[in-house]
LUMLUMDREN-2810 file (N, C-alpha, C; in Angstrom, 1 decimal):
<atoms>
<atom><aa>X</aa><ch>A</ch><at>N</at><xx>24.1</xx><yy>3.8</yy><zz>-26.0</zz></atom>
<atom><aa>X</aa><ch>A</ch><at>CA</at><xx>23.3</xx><yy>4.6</yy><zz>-25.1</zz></atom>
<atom><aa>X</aa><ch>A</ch><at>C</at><xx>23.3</xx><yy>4.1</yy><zz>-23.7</zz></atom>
<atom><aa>X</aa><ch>A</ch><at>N</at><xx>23.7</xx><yy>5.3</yy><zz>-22.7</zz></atom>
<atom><aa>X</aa><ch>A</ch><at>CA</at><xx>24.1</xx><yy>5.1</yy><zz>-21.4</zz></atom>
<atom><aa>X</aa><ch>A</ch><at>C</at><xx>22.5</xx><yy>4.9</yy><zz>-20.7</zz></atom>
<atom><aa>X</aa><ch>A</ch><at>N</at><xx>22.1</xx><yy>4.9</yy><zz>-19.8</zz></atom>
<atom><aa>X</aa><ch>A</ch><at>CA</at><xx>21.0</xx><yy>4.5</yy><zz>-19.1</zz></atom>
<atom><aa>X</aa><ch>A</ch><at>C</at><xx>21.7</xx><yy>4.9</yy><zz>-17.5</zz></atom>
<atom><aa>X</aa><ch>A</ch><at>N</at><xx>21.1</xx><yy>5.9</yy><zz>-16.6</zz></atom>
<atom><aa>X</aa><ch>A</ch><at>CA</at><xx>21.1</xx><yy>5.8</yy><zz>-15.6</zz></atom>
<atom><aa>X</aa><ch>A</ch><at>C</at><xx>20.7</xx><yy>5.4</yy><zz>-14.3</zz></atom>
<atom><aa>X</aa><ch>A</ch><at>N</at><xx>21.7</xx><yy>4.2</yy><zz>-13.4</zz></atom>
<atom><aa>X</aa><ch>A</ch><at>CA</at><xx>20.3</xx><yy>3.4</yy><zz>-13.0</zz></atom>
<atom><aa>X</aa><ch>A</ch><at>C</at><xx>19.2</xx><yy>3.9</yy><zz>-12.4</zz></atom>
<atom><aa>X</aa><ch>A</ch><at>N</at><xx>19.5</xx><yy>5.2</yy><zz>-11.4</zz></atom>
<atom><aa>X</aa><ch>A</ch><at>CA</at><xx>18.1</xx><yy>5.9</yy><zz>-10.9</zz></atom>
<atom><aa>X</aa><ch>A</ch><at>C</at><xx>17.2</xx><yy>5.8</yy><zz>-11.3</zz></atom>
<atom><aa>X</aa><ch>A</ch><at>N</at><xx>17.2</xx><yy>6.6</yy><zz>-12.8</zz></atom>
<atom><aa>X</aa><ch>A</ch><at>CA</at><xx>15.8</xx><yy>6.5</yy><zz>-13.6</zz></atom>
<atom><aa>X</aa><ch>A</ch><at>C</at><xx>15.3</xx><yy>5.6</yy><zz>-13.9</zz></atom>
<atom><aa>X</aa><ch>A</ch><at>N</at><xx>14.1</xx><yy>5.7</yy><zz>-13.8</zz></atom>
<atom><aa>X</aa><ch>A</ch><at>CA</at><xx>13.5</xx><yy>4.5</yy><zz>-13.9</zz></atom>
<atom><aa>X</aa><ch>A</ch><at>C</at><xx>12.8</xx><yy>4.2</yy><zz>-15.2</zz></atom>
<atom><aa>X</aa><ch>A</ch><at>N</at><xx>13.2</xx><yy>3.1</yy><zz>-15.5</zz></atom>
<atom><aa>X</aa><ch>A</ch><at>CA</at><xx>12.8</xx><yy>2.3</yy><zz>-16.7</zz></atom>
<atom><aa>X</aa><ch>A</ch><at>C</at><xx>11.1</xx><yy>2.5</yy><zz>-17.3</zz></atom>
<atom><aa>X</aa><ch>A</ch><at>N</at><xx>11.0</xx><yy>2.9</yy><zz>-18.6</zz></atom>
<atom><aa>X</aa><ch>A</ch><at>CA</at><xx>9.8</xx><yy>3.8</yy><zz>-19.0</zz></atom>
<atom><aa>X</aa><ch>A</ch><at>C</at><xx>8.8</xx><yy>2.4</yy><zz>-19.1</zz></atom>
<atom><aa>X</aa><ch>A</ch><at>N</at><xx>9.2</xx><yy>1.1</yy><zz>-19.0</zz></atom>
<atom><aa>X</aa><ch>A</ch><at>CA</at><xx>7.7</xx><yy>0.4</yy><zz>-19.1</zz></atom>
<atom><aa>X</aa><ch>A</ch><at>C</at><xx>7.6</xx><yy>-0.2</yy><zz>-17.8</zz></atom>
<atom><aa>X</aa><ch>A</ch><at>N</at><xx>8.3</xx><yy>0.3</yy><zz>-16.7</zz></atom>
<atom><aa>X</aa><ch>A</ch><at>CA</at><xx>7.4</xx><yy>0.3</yy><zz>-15.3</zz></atom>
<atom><aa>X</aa><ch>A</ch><at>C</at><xx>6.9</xx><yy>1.3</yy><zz>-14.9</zz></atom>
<atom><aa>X</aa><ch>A</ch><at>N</at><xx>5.5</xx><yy>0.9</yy><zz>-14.5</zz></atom>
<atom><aa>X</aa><ch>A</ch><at>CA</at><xx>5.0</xx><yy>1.8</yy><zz>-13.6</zz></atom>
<atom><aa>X</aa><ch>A</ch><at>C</at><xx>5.5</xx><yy>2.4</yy><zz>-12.7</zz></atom>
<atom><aa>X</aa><ch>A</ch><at>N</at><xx>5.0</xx><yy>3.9</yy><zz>-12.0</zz></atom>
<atom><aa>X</aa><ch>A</ch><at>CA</at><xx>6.2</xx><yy>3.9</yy><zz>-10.8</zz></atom>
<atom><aa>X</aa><ch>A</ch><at>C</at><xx>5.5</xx><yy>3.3</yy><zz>-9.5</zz></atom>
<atom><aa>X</aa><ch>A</ch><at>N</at><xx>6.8</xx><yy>3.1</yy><zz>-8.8</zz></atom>
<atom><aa>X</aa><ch>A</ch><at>CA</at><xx>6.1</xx><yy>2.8</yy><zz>-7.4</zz></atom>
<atom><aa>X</aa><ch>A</ch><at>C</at><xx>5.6</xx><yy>4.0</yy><zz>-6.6</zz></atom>
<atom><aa>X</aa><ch>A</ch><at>N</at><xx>4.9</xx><yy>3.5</yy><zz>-5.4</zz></atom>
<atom><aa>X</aa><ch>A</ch><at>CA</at><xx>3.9</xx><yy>4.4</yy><zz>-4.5</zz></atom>
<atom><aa>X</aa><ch>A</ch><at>C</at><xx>4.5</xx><yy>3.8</yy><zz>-3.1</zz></atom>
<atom><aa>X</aa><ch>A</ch><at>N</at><xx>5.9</xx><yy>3.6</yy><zz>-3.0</zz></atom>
<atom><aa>X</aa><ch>A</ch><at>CA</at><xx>6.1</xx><yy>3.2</yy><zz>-1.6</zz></atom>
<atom><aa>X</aa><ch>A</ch><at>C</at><xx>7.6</xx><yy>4.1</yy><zz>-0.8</zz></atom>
<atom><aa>X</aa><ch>A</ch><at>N</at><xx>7.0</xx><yy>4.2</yy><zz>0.4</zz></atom>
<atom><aa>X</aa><ch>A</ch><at>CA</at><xx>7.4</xx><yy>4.9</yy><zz>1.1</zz></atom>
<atom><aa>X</aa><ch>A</ch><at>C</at><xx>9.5</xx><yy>4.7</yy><zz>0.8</zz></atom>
<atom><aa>X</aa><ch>A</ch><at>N</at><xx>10.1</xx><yy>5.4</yy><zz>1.5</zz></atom>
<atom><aa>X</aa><ch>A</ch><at>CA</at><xx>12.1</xx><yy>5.0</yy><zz>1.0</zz></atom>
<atom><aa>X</aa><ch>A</ch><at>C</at><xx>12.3</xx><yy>4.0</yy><zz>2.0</zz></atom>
<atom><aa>X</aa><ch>A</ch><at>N</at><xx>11.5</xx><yy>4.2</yy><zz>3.4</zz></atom>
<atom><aa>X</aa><ch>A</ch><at>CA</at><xx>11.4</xx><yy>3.2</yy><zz>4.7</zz></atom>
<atom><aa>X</aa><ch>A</ch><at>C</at><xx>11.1</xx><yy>1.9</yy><zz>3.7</zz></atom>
<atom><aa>X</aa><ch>A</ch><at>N</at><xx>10.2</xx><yy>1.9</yy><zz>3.3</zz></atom>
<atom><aa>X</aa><ch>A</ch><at>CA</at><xx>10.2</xx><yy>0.6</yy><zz>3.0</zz></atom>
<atom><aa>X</aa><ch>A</ch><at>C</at><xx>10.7</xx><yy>-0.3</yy><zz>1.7</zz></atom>
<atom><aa>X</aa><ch>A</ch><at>N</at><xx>10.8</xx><yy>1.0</yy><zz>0.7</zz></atom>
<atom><aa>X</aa><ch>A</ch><at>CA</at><xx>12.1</xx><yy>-0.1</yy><zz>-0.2</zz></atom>
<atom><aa>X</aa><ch>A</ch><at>C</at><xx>13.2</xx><yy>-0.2</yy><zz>0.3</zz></atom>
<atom><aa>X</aa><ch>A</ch><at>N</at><xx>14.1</xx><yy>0.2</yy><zz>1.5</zz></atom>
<atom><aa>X</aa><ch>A</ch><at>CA</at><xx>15.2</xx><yy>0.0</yy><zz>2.0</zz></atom>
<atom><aa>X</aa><ch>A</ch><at>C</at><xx>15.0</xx><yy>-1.6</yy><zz>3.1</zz></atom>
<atom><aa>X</aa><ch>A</ch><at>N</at><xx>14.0</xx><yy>-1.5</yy><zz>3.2</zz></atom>
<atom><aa>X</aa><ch>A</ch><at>CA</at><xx>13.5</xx><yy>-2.8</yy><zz>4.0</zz></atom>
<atom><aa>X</aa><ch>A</ch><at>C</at><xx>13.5</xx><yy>-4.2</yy><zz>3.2</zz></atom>
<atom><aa>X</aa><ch>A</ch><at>N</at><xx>13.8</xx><yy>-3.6</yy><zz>1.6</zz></atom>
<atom><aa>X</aa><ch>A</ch><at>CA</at><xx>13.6</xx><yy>-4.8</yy><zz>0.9</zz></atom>
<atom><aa>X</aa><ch>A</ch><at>C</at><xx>12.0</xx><yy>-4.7</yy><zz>-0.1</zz></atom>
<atom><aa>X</aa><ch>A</ch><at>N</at><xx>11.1</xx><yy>-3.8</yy><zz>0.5</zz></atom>
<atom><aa>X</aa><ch>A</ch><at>CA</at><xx>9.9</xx><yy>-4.7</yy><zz>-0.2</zz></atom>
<atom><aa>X</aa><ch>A</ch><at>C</at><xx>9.5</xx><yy>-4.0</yy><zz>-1.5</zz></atom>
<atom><aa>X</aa><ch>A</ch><at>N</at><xx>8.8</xx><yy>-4.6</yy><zz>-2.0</zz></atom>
<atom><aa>X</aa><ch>A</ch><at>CA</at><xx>8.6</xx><yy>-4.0</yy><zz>-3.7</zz></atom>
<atom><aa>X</aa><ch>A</ch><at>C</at><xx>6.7</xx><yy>-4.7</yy><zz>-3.8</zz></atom>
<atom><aa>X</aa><ch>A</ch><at>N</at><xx>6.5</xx><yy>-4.0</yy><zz>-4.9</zz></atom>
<atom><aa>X</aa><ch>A</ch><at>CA</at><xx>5.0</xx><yy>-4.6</yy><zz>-5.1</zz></atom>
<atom><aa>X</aa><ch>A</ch><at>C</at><xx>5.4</xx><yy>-5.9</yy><zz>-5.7</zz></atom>
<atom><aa>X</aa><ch>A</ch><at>N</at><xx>6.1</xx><yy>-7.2</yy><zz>-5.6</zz></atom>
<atom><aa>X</aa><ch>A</ch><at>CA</at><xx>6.2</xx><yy>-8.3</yy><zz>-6.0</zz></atom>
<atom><aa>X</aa><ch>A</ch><at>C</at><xx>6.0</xx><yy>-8.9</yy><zz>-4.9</zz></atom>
<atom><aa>X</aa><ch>A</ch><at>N</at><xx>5.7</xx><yy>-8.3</yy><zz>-3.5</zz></atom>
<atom><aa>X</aa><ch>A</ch><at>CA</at><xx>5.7</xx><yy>-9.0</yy><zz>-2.4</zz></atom>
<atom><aa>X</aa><ch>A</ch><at>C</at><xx>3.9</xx><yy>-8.7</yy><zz>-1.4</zz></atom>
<atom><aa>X</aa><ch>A</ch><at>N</at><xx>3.5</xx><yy>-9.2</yy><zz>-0.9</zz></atom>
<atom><aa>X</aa><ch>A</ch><at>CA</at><xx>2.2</xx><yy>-8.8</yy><zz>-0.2</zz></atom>
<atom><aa>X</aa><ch>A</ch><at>C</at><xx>2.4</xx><yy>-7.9</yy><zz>0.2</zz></atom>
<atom><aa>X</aa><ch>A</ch><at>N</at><xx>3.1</xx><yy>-7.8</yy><zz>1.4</zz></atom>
<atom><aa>X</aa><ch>A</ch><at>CA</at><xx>3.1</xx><yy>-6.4</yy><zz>2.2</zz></atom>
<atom><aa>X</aa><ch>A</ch><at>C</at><xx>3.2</xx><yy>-5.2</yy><zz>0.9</zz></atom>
<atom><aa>X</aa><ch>A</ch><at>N</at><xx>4.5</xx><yy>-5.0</yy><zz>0.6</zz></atom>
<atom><aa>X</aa><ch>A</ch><at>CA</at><xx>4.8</xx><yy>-4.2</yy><zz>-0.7</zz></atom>
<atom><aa>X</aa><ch>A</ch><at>C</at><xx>3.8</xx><yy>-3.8</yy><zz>-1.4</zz></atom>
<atom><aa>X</aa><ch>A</ch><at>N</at><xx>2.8</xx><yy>-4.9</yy><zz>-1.9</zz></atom>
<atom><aa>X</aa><ch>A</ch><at>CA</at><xx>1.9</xx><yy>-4.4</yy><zz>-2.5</zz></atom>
<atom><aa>X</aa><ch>A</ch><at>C</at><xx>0.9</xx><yy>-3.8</yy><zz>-2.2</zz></atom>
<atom><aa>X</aa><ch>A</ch><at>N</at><xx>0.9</xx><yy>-4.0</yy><zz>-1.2</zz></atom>
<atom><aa>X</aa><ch>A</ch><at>CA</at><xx>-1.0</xx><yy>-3.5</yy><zz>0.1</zz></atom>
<atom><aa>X</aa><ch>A</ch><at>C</at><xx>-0.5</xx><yy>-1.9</yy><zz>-0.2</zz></atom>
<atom><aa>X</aa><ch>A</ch><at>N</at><xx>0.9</xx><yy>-1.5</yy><zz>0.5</zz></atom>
<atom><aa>X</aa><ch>A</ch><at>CA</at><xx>1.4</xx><yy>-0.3</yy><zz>0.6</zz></atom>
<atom><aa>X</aa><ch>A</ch><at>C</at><xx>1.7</xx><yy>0.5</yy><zz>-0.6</zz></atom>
<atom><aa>X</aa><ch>A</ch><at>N</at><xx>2.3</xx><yy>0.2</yy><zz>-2.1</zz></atom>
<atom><aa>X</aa><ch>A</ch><at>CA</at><xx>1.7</xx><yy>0.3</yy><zz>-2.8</zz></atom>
<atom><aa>X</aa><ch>A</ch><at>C</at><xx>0.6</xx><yy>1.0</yy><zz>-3.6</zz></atom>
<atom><aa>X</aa><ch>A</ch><at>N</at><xx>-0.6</xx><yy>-0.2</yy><zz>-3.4</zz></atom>
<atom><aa>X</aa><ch>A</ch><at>CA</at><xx>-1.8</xx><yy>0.4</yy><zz>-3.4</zz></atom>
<atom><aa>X</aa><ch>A</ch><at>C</at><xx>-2.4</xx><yy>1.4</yy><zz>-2.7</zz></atom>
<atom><aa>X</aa><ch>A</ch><at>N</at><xx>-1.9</xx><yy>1.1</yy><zz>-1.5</zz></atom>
<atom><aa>X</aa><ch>A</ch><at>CA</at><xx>-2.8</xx><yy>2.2</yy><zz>-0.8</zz></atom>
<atom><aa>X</aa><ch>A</ch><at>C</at><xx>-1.9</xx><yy>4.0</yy><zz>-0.8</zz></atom>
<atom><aa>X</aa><ch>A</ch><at>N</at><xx>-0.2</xx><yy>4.0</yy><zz>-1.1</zz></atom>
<atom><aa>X</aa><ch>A</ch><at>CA</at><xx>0.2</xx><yy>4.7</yy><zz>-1.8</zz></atom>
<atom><aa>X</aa><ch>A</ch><at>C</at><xx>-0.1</xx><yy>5.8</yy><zz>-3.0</zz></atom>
<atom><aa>X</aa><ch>A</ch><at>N</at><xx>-1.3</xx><yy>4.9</yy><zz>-3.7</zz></atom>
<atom><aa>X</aa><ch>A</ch><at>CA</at><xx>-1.2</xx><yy>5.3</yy><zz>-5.4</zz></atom>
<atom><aa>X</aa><ch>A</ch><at>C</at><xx>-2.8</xx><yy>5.9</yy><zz>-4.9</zz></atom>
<atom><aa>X</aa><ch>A</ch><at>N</at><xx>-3.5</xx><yy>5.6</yy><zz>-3.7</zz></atom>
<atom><aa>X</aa><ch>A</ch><at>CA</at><xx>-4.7</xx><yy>6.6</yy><zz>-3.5</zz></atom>
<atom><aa>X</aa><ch>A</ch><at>C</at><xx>-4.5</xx><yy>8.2</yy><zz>-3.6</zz></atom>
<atom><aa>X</aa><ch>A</ch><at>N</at><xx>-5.4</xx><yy>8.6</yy><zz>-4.4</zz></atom>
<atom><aa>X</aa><ch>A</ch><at>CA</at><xx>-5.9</xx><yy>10.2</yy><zz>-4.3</zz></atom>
<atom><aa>X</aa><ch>A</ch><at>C</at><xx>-7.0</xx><yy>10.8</yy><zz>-3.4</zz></atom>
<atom><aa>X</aa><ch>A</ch><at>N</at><xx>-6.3</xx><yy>11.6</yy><zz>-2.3</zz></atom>
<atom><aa>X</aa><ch>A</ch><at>CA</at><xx>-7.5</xx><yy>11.9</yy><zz>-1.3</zz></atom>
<atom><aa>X</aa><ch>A</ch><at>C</at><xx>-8.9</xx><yy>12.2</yy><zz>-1.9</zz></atom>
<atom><aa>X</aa><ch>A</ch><at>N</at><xx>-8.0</xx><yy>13.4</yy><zz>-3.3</zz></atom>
<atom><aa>X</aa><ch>A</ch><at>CA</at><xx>-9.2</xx><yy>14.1</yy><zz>-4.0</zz></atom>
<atom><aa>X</aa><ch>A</ch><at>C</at><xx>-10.2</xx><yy>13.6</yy><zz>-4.4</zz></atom>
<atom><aa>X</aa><ch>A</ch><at>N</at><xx>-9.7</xx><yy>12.3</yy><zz>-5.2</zz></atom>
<atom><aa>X</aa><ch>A</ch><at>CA</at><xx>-11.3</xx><yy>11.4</yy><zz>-5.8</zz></atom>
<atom><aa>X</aa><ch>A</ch><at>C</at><xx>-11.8</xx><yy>10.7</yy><zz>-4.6</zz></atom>
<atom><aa>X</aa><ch>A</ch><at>N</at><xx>-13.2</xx><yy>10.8</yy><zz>-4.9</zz></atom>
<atom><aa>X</aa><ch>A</ch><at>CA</at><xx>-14.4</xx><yy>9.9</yy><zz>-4.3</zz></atom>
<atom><aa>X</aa><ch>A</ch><at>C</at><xx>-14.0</xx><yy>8.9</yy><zz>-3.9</zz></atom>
<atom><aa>X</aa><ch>A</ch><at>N</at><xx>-13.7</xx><yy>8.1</yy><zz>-5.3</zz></atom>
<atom><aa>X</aa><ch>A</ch><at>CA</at><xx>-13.9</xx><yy>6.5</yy><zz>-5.4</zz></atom>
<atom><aa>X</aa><ch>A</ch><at>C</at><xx>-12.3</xx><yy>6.2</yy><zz>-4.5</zz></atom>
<atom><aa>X</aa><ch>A</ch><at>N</at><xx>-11.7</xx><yy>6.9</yy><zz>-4.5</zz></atom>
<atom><aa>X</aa><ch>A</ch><at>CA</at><xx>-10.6</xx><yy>6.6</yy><zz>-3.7</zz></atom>
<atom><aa>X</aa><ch>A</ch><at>C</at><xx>-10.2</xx><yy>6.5</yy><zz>-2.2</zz></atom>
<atom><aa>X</aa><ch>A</ch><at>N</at><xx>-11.3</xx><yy>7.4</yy><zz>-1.7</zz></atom>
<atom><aa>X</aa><ch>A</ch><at>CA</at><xx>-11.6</xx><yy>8.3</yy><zz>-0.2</zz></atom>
<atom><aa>X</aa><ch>A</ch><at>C</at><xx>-12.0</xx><yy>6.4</yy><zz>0.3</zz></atom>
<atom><aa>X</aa><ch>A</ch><at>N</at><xx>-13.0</xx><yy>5.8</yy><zz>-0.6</zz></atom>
<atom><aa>X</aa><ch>A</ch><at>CA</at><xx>-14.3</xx><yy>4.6</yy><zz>-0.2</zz></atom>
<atom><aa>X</aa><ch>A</ch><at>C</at><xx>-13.8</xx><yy>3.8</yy><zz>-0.3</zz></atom>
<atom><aa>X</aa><ch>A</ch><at>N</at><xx>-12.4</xx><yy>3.7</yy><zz>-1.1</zz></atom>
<atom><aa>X</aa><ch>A</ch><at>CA</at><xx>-11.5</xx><yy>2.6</yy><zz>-1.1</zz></atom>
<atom><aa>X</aa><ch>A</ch><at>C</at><xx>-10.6</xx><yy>2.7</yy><zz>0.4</zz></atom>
<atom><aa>X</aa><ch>A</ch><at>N</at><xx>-10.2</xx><yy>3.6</yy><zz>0.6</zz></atom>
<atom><aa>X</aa><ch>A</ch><at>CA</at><xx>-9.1</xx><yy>3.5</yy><zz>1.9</zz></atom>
<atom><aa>X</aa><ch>A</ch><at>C</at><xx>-10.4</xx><yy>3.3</yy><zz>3.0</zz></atom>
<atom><aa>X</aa><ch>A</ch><at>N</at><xx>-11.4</xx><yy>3.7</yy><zz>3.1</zz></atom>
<atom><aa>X</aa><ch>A</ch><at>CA</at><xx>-12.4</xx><yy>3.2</yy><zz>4.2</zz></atom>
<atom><aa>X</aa><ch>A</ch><at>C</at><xx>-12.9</xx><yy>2.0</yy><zz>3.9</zz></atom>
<atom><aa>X</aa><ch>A</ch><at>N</at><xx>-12.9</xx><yy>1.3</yy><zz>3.0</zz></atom>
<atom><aa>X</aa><ch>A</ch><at>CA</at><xx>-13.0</xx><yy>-0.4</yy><zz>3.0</zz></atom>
<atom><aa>X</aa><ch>A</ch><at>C</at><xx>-11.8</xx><yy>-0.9</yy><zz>3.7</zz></atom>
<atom><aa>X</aa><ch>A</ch><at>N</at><xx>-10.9</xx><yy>-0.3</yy><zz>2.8</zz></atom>
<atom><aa>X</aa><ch>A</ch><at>CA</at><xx>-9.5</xx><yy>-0.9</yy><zz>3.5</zz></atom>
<atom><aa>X</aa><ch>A</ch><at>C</at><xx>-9.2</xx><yy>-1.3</yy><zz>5.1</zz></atom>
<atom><aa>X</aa><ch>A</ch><at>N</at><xx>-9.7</xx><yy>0.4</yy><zz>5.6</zz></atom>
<atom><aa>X</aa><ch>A</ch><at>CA</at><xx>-9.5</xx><yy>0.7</yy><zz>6.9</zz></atom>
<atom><aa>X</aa><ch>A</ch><at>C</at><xx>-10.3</xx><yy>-0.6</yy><zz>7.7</zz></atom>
<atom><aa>X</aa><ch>A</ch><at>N</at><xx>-12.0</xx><yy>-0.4</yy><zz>7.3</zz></atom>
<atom><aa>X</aa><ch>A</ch><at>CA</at><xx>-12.6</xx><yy>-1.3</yy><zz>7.9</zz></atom>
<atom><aa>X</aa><ch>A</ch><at>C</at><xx>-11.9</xx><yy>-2.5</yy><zz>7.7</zz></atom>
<atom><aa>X</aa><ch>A</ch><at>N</at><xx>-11.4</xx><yy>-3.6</yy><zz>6.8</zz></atom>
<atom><aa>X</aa><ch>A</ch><at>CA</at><xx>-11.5</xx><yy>-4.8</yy><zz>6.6</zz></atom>
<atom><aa>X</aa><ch>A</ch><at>C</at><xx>-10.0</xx><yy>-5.1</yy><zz>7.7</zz></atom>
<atom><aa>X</aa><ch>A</ch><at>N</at><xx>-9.3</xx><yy>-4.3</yy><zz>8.0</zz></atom>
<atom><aa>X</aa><ch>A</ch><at>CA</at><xx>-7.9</xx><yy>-4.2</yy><zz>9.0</zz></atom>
<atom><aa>X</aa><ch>A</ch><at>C</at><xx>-8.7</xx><yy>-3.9</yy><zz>9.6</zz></atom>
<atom><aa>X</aa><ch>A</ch><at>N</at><xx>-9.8</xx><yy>-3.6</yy><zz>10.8</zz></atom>
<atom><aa>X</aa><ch>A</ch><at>CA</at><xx>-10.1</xx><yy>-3.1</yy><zz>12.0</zz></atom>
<atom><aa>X</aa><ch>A</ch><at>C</at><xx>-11.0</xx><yy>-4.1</yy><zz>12.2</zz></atom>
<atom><aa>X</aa><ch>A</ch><at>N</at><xx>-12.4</xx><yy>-4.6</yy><zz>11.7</zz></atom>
<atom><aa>X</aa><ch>A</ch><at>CA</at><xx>-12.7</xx><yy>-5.4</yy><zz>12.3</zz></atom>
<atom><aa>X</aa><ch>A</ch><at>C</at><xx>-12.5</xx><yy>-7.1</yy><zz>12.5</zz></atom>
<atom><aa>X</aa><ch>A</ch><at>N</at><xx>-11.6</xx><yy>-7.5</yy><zz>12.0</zz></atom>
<atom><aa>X</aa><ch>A</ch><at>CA</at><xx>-11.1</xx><yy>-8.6</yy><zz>12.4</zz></atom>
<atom><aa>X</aa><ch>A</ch><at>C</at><xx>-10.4</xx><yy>-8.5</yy><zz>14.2</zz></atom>
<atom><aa>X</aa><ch>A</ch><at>N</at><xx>-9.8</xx><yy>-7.1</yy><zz>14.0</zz></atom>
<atom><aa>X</aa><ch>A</ch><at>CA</at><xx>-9.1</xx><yy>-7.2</yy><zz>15.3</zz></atom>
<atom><aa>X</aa><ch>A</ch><at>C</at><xx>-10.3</xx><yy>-6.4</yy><zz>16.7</zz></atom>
<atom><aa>X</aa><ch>A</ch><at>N</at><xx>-11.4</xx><yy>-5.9</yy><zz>16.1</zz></atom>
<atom><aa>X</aa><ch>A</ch><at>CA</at><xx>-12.3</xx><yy>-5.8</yy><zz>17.3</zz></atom>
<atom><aa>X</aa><ch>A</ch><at>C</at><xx>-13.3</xx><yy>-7.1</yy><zz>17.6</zz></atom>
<atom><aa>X</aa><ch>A</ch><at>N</at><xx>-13.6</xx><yy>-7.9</yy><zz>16.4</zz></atom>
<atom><aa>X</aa><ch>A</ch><at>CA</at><xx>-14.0</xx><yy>-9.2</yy><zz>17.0</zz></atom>
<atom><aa>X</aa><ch>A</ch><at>C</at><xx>-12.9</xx><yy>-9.9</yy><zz>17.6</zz></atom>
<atom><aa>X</aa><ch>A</ch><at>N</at><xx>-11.9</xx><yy>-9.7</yy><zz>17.4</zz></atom>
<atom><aa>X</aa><ch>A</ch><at>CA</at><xx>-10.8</xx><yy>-11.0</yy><zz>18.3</zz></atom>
<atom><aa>X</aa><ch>A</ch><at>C</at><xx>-11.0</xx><yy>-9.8</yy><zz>20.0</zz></atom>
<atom><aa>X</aa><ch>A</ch><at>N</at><xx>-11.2</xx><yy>-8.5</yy><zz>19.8</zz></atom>
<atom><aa>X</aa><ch>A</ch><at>CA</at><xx>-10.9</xx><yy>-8.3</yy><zz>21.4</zz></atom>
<atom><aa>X</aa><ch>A</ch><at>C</at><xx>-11.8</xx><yy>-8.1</yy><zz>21.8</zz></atom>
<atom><aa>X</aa><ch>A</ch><at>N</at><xx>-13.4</xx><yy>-8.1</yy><zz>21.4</zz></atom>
<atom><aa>X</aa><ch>A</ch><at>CA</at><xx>-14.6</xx><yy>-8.6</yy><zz>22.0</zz></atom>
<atom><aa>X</aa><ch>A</ch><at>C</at><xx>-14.8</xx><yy>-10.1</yy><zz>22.1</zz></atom>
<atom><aa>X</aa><ch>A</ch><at>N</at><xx>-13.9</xx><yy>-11.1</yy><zz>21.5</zz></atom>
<atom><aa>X</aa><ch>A</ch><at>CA</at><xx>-13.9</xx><yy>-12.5</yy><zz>21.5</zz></atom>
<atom><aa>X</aa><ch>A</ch><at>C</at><xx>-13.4</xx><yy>-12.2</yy><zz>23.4</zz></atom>
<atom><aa>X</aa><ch>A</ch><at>N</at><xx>-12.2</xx><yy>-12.2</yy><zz>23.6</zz></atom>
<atom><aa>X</aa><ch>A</ch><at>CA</at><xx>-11.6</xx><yy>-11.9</yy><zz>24.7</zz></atom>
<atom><aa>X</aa><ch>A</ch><at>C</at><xx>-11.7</xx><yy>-11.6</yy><zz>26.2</zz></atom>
<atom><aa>X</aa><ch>A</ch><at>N</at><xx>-13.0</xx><yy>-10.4</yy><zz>25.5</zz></atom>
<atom><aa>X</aa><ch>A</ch><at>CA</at><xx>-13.7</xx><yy>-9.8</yy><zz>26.9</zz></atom>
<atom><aa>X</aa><ch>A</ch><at>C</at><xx>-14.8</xx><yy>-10.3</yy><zz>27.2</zz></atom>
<atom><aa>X</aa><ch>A</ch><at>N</at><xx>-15.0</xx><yy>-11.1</yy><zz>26.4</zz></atom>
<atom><aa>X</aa><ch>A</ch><at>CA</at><xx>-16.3</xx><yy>-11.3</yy><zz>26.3</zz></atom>
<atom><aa>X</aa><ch>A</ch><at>C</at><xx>-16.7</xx><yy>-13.2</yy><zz>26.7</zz></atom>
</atoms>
């Protein structure tokens, strides 16, 4: 029995990452890969999903407005 490599193997999950970035190398085995990934496999439609990318968003944003109120301030 032939196996085509495209398809993808039925006991992996699929991935959620952009072609930009598997050609870059990354995979969910790696941090970046995985962030993207996950935030990938989000559904606008559900709730719980919408409150996930806005945690997300926040925990990336304010690190970098306390470093540029650190600055001006």
């Amino acid at each position: 029995m032939e196996r085509d490599e495209d398809e993808p193997r039925p006991w992996t999950p699929a991935e959620h990452l952009p072609t930009d970035a598997q050609r870059m190398g990354l995979s969910r085995n790696v941090p970046d890969g995985a962030m993207l990934d996950f935030a990938g496999a989000l559904d606008s439609s559900k709730l719980s999903h919408r409150l996930v990318a806005w945690v997300l968003l926040a925990a990336f944003l304010v690190p970098v407005l306390l470093t540029v109120l650190r600055l001006l301030g």
